[in-house]
Structures are given as structure tokens and as C-alpha cells.
C-alpha positions, 0 to 999 in steps of 0.5 A: 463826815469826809466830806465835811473834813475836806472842806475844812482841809480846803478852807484851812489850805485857802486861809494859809494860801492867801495869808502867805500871799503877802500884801500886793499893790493890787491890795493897797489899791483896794484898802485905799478904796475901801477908806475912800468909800467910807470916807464918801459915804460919812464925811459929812457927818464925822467929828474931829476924832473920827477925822484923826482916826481916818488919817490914822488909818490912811497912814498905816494903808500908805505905810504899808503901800510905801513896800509894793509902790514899785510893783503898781501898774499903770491902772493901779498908778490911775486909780491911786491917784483918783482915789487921793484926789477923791479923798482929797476933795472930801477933807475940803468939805471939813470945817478944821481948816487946820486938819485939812491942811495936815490931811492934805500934807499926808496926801501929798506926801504919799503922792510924792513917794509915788511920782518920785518911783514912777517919774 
């Protein structure tokens, strides 16, 4: 029954810990992997709403970015910069040529925010 306790104690600490951590460069890197996987994995197949809900969640990861950009290493700087350029290619492939240019705006608006910090 202790045992059971502690545990409990240990996750609950683990929870807080992390939480309190804060939203670091390292997890804008990995939210924007994580959105440009599944972009990858279901491009082909998505309607015009699931492309505006993909922008919309592409806007929130960089607006959340937009406070840790200063703190990116030069991996994380390279990898950032795959990742757009993946996205990037994988919006080409869509029919809405009026969407991809709005995409490719977003895109390269986020790529200004970083070249303007880091060059």
C-alpha cells in the first residue's frame, strides 16, 4: 500500500515538474515534427478543411516558437529548417493553389522570424 502511495507521490511530482518546465526550443522542434509526420503520413489524402485545420495548428506551434527561437541551437536551427522545407514540399502536392500560396506565406513568414534572430 506504501509503495502504491509513493508512486503515486513520484508521478504526481513528475507531472508537476515537467509542467512547470515551460515550453523549451527543443519542444517547438518536436511539435513541428510531430505536425510534419502527419502531414507526410496523410497529405495525399486530406480535404480542403483538414488543410485549414493543419495551417491552424501550424500557426499556434510557431506562435508558441516565436518565444523560444532565441534559445535554438544550431541543430535545432537545421532540423526547423528541414522540417519547413518538408512541409513546404508536401503543400505543393495540394490541389488549392490559392491554399498553398497562403501556406507558403505562413512558412516563410515563420522562416523570416527565425533568419531575422539568427543572421
Amino acid at each position: 500500500m506504501r509503495s502504491k502511495f509513493l508512486w503515486g507521490c513520484f508521478l504526481c511530482l513528475s507531472v508537476i515538474w515537467v509542467s512547470c518546465k515551460g515550453y523549451t526550443a527543443q519542444d517547438y522542434v518536436d511539435d513541428m515534427k510531430d505536425l510534419t509526420k502527419e502531414v507526410v503520413d496523410n497529405a495525399s489524402s486530406y480535404s480542403a478543411d483538414e488543410w485549414k485545420e493543419v495551417a491552424k495548428k501550424f500557426q499556434n506551434i510557431t506562435k508558441k516558437g516565436e518565444k523560444v527561437l532565441k534559445d535554438m541551437t544550431k541543430e535545432e536551427k537545421k532540423e526547423y529548417r528541414k522540417l519547413k522545407k518538408e512541409l513546404k514540399k508536401q503543400t505543393a502536392k495540394f490541389k488549392s493553389k490559392e491554399f498553398a500560396k497562403q501556406w507558403d506565406e505562413m512558412l516563410d513568414e515563420a522562416g523570416d522570424t527565425l533568419d531575422e534572430l539568427f543572421n
